[in-house]
N, C-alpha and C positions, 0 to 999 in steps of 0.2 A: 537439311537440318530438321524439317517438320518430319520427314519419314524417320527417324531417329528419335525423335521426341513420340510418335506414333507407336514404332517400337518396342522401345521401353515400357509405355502404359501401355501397351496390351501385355507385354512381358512383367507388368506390375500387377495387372488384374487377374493372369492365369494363376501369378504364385499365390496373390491372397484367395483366390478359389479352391488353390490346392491346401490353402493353408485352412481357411474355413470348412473344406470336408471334412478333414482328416481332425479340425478339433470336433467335428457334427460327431462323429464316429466315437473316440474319446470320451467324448459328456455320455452320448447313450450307453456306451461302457460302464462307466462310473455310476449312472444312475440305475443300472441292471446289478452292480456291486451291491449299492444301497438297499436295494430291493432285497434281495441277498440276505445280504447282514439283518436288515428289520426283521425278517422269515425267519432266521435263527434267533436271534435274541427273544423273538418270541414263544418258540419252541423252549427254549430254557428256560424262559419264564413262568411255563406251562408246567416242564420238568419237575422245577425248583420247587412248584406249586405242592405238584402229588406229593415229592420225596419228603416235605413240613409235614403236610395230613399225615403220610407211612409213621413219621417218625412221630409224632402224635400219637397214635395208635399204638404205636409199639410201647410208648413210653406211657403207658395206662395204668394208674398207682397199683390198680388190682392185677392188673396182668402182672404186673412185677413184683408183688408180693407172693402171689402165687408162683411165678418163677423161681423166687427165691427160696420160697416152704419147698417145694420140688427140688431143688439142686442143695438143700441146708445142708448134707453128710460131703458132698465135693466142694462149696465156697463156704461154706462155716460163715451163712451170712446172719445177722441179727437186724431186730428193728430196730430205728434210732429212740434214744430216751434223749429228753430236757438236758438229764444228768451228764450228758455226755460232752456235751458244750462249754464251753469256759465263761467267764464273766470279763466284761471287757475290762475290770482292775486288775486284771490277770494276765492281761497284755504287758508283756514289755515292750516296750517303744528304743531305740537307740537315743542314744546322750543325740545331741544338737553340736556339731563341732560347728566352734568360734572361728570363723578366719583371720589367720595370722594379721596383725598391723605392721606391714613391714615401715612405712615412713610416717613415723607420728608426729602431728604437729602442736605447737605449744600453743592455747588459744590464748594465754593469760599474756603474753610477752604481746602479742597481737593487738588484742585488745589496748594496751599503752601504749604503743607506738603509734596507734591512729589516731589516740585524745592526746595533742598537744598543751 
C-alpha cells in the first residue's frame, strides 16, 4: 500500500514539474510579447509625433495662402471675409416634436377620490 502511495506522489510531483516548466516557458513568452508590444506602441508614438509636427508645417497660414495665390486659375480659391458668415438668427433650428400622450390620466377625478 505505501509503495502505491509512494507512486502516485512522485507521479504527482513529476506532473506539477512538468506542469510548472511549461507554464515558466509560457510567462517568459508572454513577457517577450509585452516587451514587443511596449517597442511598438512606442515607435507609433514616436511616428504619430513627427506626422503632427509634418502636418503643422504643412498647414502654415502663409504656406497656404501662398499655395493658394499659385494655384488661384485651377481652384478659383478666395480669401475668407466676415461677410461670408451667417449670423446665428439666421439659423434655423427644427420644430421640438412633442411626444405623443397615448394614455392620459385625469388628475381632477384623482384628486376627489382621495379626499373623502
Amino acid at each position: 500500500m505505501r509503495s502505491i502511495v509512494y507512486v502516485l506522489t512522485a507521479l504527482a510531483v513529476f506532473g506539477m514539474a512538468f506542469w510548472a516548466y511549461r507554464e515558466n516557458y509560457v510567462t517568459q513568452q508572454v513577457l517577450k510579447d509585452s516587451k514587443d508590444l511596449h517597442r511598438q506602441i512606442g515607435a507609433a508614438q514616436v511616428r504619430l509625433s513627427v506626422l503632427r509636427a509634418e502636418w503643422a508645417y504643412l498647414n502654415r497660414p502663409d504656406r497656404l495662402m501662398e499655395l493658394s495665390e499659385i494655384n488661384f486659375d485651377r481652384l478659383g480659391l478666395l480669401p475668407l471675409r466676415p461677410d461670408q458668415f451667417g449670423r446665428i438668427d439666421e439659423v434655423s433650428y427644427p420644430d421640438e416634436q412633442l411626444l405623443p400622450i397615448t394614455n392620459p390620466v385625469d388628475v381632477s377625478t384623482m384628486s376627489e377620490e382621495s379626499n373623502p
